[in-house]
C-alpha positions, 0 to 999 in steps of 0.5 A: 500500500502507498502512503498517502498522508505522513506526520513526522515527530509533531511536538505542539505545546501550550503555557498554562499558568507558566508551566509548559503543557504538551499536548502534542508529544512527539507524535508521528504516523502514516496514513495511506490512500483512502484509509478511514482513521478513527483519532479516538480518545477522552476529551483533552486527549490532543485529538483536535489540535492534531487535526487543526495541525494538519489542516493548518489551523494550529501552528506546530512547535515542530515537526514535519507535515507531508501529503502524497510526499510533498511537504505541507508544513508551512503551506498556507491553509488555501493550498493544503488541499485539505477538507475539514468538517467541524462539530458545528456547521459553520454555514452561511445562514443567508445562503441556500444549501446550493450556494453553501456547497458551491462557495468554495468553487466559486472563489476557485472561479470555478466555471458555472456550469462546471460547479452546477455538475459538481454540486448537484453530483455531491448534493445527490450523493448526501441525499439533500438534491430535493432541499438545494434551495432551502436555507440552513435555518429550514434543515434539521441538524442531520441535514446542515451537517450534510451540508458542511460534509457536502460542502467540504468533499465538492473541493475534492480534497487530498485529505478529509479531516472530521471533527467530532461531526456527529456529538451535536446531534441525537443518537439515532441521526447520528447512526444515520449520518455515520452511515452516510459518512462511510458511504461517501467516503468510500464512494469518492476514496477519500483518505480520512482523518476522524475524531471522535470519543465515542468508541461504538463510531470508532468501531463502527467507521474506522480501517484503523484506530489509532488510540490517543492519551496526553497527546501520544499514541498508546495503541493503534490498530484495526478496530477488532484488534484494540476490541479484542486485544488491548495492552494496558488497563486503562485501554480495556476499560476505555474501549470495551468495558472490560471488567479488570481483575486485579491479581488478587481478585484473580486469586479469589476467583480462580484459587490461582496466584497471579501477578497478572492483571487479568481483562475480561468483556462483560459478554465473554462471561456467562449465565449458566442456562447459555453456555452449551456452545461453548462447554470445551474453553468455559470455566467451571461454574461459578455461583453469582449474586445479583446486585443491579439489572439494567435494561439497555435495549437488546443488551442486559447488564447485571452487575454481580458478586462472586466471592467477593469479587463484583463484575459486569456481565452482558447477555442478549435480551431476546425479547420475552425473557425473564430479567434475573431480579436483584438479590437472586443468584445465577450460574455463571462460567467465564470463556478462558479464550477472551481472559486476556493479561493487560498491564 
């Protein structure tokens, strides 16, 4: 695979109440043509500034910036050719989402009937063909932000960069809208940079995570790897809500001395009665205490005691079944394939 997109040792640093404070540590990647990269962490973690760095936005104290091998680090932010889309709309409120989409061609003095194609093709492709002559304040959030994506991609930009697009907006437009977003990324083979701290986006859109705290990498990878196979505590807690046992919960549970920590998903943890497929890598039986139920949607999670020792449990709410109550006990049994050791 070609490299597309490379950033060399970018160090970025703010003084705040005389103390210099990095939020950008020596960072460096690749990126390669029409990858879909997932900057995925807590808020403060850097992921903004980063991506502000490379569209130009915000000066790097040092470090190198290249696109298809030419260096852009000191490029002007008009001769970049880079497309970014932030979490608020930033449209024109006295143009139609037409000439919101078409601004930037026509500063280019892109010719009319060239930029009417180009519009209209992009238009067609975000699903907002029908509302070209409407305003920003007749759209629904859903659909100004489709204008901004629109507006952004219409350039065809080398690189699109994606700001947390979707945290303004309610959960079922944003399933909607990341679906969107994946399909014209794919459509045009856009090579993209995406942020976001939400972990189900991450999975959902990404060819690759790359895993950001206090302005560094901590693990980067294909999303089913960082889901299935995190190096550290902090990493499991964040992107899977492993329960984390420390080695003396491990001693508790499995009457075996460790100075592991051990990570385990709440669905690789079973009730008793769901167990038959899986009999050959399964624990022994374990007998659990219920201390919470929650009901969240086709997942159930129960919170449960065993020996002292409390951990998360998700199972499949198949429709008419019966929650456990609080106070109950459950059978339960632990799939060794999915115990991982964590530092």
């Amino acid at each position: 695979m070609t490299i597309f997109f490379e950033a060399k040792n970018l160090k970025k640093s703010y003084w705040i109440k005389q103390t210099e404070q990095p939020i950008l540590n020596n960072l460096s990647f690749e990126v390669y043509k029409g990858e879909f990269i997932t900057l995925l962490g807590q808020s403060g973690c850097g992921k903004s500034t980063l991506l502000r760095a490379i569209a130009g936005l915000t000066n790097i104290d040092s470090g190198e910036l290249y696109v298809e091998g030419e260096c852009i680090t000191h490029r002007s932010i008009q001769k970049r050719g880079i497309g970014m889309v932030f979490q608020h709309y930033a449209l024109f409120p006295n143009l139609s989402v037409f000439d919101n989409v078409a601004y930037g061609l026509k500063i280019a003095k892109c010719t009319k009937a060239e930029c009417a194609k180009r519009v209209n093709e992009i238009l067609e492709l975000v699903d907002l063909l029908p509302h070209a002559s409407k305003y920003p304040h007749q759209l629904s959030g859903g659909q100004r932000q489709r204008v901004a994506l629109a507006r952004a991609v219409v350039m065809m930009p080398r690189l699109l960069l994606l700001d947390e697009p979707l945290s303004a907006l309610d959960a079922p437009i944003r399933k909607r809208l990341r679906e969107q977003i994946k399909k014209i990324q794919s459509a045009l083979n856009l090579t993209t940079l995406f942020v976001t701290h939400d972990q189900e986006e991450a999975m959902a859109l990404s060819d690759r995570i790359f895993l950001m705290d206090n302005g560094q990498f901590v693990q980067q990878g294909k999303p089913e790897l960082l889901y299935t196979r995190p190096e550290t505590r902090s990493i499991a807690a964040f992107i899977g809500h492993y329960n984390i046992l420390e080695p003396s919960d491990v001693s508790k549970l499995f009457n075996h001395s460790t100075s592991k920590y051990i990570a385990i998903r709440p669905e690789s943890i079973y009730i008793e009665d769901h167990t038959r497929l899986f009999s050959d890598t399964l624990s022994e039986a374990f007998r659990a205490k219920v201390i919470s139920v929650q009901l969240l949607g086709n997942i159930i999670r129960y919170q449960v005691e065993v020996n002292q020792v409390q951990l998360k449990l998700d199972t499949l709410n198949r429709g008419l079944m019966r929650l456990v109550p609080v106070g109950s006990e459950l059978l339960i049994r632990f799939n060794f394939e999915e115990c991982i050791e964590v530092a």
